[in-house]
Each structure stands twice: as structure tokens, then as C-alpha cells.
N, C-alpha and C positions, 0 to 999 in steps of 0.2 A: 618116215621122211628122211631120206637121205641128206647128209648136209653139205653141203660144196667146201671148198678149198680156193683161195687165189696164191698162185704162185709169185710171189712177189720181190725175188733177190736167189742168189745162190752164187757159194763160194767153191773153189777147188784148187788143189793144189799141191804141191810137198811143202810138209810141215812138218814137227817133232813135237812127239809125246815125251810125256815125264812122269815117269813108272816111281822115281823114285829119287834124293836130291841132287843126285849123281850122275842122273841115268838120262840122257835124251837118249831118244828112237827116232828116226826119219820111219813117216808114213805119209801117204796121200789120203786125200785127208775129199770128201766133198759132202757138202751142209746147204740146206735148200731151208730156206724161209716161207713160211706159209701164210696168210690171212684167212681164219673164218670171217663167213658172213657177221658175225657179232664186233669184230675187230680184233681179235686175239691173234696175239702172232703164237706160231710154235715155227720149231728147227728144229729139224732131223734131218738124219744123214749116215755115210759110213767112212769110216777110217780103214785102211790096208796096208799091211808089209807082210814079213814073214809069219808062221804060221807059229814060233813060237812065243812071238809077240804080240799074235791078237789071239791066243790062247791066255795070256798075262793078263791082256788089256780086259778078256772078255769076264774074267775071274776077278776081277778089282772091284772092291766096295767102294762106294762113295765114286766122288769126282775125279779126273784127272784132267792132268794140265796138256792142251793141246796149245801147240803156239803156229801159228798161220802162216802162212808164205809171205804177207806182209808185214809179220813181226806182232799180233795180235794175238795178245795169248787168252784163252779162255780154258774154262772146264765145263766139261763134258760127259754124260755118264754113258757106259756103255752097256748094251744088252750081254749076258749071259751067253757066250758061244762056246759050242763044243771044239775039242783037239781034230787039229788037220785043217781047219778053215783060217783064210788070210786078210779075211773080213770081219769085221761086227760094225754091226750100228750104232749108231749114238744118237742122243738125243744132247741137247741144250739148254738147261734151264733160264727162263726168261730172264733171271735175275741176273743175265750178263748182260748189260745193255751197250757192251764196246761194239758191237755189231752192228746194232740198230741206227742207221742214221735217223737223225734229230728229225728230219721235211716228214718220216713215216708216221701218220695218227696210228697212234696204239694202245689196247688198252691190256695190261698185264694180267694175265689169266696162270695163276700157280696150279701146278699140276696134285691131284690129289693122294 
């Protein structure tokens, strides 16, 4: 059984990464919000600039700090991309909830 998806928000924009305490990056940045049937929210998305930036970005352990075009910063993790590409994905772990407006019923599902 296939399980569905509601699309439920989605953000985009130029924003800056932070690779390091020093270091902002201007990328565009867009994160879609999802509802399963169950009520779990998940975000996912991708972030882009130059190629030796999301070669950086895609090789980074753990979280990094993306800060929003309206000034909201969260973190982010990003998938594993190979050199040459000016893209990777990311996902959002639920445990940022500066995103989530309060009106959305939601029930926190952690990633395993």
C-alpha cells in the first residue's frame, strides 16, 4: 500500500549557510513541508550555490546552520553529493519547530 503525502507549506529563497564561525555562504535555499496520513510532518528540500560549496556542504557531518531569507535560522542536514554538482538536498529535523506554525495539528515523528 502506497502511503500518500499532503503538501502542506513550502519555503524558498536566498539565504546563507554556515560552514563554519566565520564563514557565511549565500545559497537558495527551497524546503517543502509534508503531512502524512498519520499527522507527521517531515521537510525536505535543496539548497544551491557554487559547486565548491555544495561539494562542502554535501561532505559535512552532523547539522548546519541555514539562516532564511526572513531571518530564521535552522539546521539542516544534507545528503552526501558528489564534486561538480551545485545542489544537495537536505532534510530538517523535526526538532526545529521555528517553522512550524502554532494553527498546524502535529504530531512529532523522529527519524530513525
Amino acid at each position: 500500500m502506497e502511503e500518500t503525502r499532503e503538501k502542506i507549506d513550502a519555503w524558498r529563497g536566498r539565504g546563507h549557510v554556515r560552514l563554519t564561525s566565520h564563514d557565511d555562504i549565500e545559497v537558495y535555499f527551497e524546503i517543502t513541508a509534508w503531512r502524512t496520513p498519520d499527522g507527521a510532518l517531515h521537510f525536505e528540500g535543496r539548497i544551491q550555490s557554487d559547486t565548491a560549496t555544495m561539494s562542502a556542504i554535501g561532505q559535512a557531518r552532523g547539522p548546519i546552520s541555514l539562516t532564511m531569507s526572513d531571518g530564521t535560522s535552522i539546521d539542516v542536514l544534507a545528503s552526501e553529493r558528489g564534486v561538480g554538482q551545485n545542489w544537495v538536498d537536505i532534510r530538517v529535523p523535526v526538532s526545529v519547530p521555528s517553522i512550524v506554525p502554532a494553527a498546524w495539528p502535529i504530531t512529532i515523528v523522529r527519524s530513525k
